[in-house]
C-alpha positions in Angstrom: 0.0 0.0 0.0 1.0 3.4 -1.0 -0.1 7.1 -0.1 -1.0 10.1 -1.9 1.0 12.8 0.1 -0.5 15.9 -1.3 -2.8 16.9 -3.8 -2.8 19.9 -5.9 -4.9 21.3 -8.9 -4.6 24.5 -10.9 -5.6 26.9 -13.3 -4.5 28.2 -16.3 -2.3 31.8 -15.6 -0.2 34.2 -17.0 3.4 33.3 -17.0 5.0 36.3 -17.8 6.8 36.6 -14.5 8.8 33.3 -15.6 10.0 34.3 -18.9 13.8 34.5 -18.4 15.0 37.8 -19.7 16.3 38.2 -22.8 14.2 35.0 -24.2 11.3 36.1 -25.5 9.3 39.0 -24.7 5.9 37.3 -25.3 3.8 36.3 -22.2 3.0 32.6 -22.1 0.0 30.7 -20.4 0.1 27.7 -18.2 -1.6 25.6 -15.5 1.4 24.2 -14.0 1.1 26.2 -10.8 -0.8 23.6 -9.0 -2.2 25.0 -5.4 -3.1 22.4 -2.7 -6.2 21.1 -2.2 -7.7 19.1 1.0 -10.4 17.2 -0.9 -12.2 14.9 -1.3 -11.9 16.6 -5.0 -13.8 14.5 -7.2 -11.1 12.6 -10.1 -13.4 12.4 -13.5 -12.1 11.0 -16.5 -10.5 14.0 -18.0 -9.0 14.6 -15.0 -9.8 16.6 -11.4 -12.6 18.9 -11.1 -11.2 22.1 -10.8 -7.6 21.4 -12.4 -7.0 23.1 -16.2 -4.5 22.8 -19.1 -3.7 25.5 -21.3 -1.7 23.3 -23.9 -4.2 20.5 -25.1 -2.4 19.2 -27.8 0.1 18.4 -25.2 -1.7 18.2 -21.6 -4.7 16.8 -20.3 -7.2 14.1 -21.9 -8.0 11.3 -21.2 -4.7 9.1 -21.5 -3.4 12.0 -19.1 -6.2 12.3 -17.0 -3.8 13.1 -13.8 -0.4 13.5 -13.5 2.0 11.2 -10.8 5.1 12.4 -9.0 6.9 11.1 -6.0 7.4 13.3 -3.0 11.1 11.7 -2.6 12.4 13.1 -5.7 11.5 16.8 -3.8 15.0 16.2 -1.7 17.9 15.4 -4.8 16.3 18.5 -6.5 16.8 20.3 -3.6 20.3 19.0 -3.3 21.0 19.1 -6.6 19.7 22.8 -7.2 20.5 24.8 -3.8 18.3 27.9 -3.2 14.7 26.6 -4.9 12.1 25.7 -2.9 11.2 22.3 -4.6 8.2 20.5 -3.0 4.9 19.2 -3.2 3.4 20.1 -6.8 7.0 21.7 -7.8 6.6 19.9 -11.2 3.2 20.5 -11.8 1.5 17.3 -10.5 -1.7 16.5 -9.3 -0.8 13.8 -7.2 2.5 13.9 -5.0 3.2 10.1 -3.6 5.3 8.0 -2.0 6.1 5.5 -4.3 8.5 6.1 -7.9 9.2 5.1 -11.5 10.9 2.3 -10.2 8.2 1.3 -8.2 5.0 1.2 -10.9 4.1 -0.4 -14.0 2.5 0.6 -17.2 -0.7 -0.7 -17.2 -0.7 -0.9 -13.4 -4.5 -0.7 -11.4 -4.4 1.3 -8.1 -7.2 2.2 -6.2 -6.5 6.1 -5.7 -9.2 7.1 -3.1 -12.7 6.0 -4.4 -11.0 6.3 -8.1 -9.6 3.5 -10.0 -6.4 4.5 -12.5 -4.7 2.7 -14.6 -0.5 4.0 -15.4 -0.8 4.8 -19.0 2.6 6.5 -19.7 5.9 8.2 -18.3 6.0 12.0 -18.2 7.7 13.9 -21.4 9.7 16.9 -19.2 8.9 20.1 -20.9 10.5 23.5 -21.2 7.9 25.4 -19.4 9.5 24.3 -16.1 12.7 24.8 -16.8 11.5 28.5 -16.9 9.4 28.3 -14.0 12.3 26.9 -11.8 15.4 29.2 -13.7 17.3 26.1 -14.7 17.7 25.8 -18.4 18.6 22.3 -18.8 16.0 21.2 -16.3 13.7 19.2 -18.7 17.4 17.1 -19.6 17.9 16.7 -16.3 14.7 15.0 -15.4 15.1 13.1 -18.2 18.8 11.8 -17.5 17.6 11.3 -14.2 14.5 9.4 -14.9 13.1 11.4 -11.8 10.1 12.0 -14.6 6.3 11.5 -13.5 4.2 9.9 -14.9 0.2 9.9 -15.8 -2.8 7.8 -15.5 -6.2 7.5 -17.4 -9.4 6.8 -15.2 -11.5 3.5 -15.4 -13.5 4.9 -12.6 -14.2 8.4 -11.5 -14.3 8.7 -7.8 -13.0 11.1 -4.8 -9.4 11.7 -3.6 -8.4 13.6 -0.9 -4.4 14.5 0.6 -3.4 11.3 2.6 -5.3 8.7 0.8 -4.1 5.0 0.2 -2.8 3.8 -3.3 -3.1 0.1 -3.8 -2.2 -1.7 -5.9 -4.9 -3.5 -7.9 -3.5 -5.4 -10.5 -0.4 -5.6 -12.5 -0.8 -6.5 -16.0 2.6 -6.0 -17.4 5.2 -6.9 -14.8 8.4 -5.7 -15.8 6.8 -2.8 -17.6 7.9 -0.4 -15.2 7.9 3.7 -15.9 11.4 3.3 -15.3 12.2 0.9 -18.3 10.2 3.1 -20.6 11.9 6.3 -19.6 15.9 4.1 -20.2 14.3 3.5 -23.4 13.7 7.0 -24.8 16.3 9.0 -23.2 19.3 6.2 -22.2 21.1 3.1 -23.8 18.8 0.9 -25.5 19.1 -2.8 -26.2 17.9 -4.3 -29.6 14.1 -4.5 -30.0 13.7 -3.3 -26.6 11.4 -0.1 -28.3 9.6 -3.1 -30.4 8.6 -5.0 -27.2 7.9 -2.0 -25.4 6.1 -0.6 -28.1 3.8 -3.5 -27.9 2.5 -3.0 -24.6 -1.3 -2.4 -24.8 -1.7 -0.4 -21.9 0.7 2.0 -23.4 -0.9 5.5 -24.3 -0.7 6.1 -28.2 1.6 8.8 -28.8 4.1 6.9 -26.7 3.9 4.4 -29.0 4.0 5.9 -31.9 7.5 7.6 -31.0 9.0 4.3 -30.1 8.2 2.8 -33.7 9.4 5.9 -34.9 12.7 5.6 -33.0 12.6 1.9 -32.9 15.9 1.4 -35.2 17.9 4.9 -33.9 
């Protein structure tokens, strides 16, 4: 049994004040300033009521109805990157827990609350928090460290409050961790390991496209 250590959900915002200078003058929008919530927030499938996207090509749907990232991470970024005050919902996450890419699965079941998610995909780092945090290579650096996230799609809408147990309901496709997905895109990659990871059903479809994309690189 695992624990969902905070919650957080956002809305979309002006991010002007985290344009580094000298980048581009432009204001952009986002919704990865996620604020705390209590609960029990209700967990539909497109995601929590109450939480936005402003990029929906990118963000949100239903293959990334809520967004995954473990609390432990919080203290190597602090280590790592002295001076920023790295914590709970840092990375824009709904759901800060106590378990990692290591830990999970693609295609994993956990009981979240009264919800019932299924892992559909790692997390692709993006530039936008780079900017929000001031470190340009951040996104790299998440990805090198495979300290990522990673999103789930609803089979059951339900409520989920701060301090709720995760268990885990069924693993469909042991081996299949987050973890192994992540070495696959940004590390070393064994031969046909993008074709057998490719094939995993539970996999979201973008993901999968890129790995038969990249499958011989």
């Amino acid at each position: 049994m695992w624990k969902v250590l905070s919650l957080q959900t956002g809305k979309v915002r002006d991010m002007s004040d985290f344009v580094p200078e000298g980048i581009r003058a432009q204001a952009f929008r986002s919704a990865t300033i996620k604020e705390p919530q209590i609960g029990p927030v209700r967990l539909t499938r497109l995601g929590f009521m109450g939480d936005e996207q402003a990029d929906l090509e990118n963000h949100g749907g239903e293959e990334k109805a809520v967004l995954f990232y473990a609390g432990r991470h919080y203290a190597h970024w602090r280590a790592e990157l002295p001076g920023r005050a790295f914590g709970p919902g840092g990375f824009g996450e709904n759901l800060t827990v106590d378990f990692t890419e290591e830990d999970i699965a693609v295609g994993d079941v956990l009981r979240v609350g009264s919800s019932l998610v299924e892992i559909s995909q790692p997390r692709v780092p993006c530039w936008k928090q780079a900017w929000r945090w001031d470190v340009k290579d951040l996104a790299e650096r998440m990805q090198e460290t495979g300290r990522t996230g990673f999103y789930g799609r609803v089979l059951e809408p339900g409520d989920v409050r701060s301090g709720d147990a995760v268990t885990l309901q069924e693993r469909r496709h042991p081996g299949m961790t987050v973890a192994r997905f992540n070495q696959s895109r940004y590390g070393l990659v064994l031969p046909d390991e993008r074709q057998l990871l490719g094939a995993c059903p539970a996999l979201a479809a973008d993901w999968r496209r890129w790995l038969e994309r990249h499958r011989d690189d």
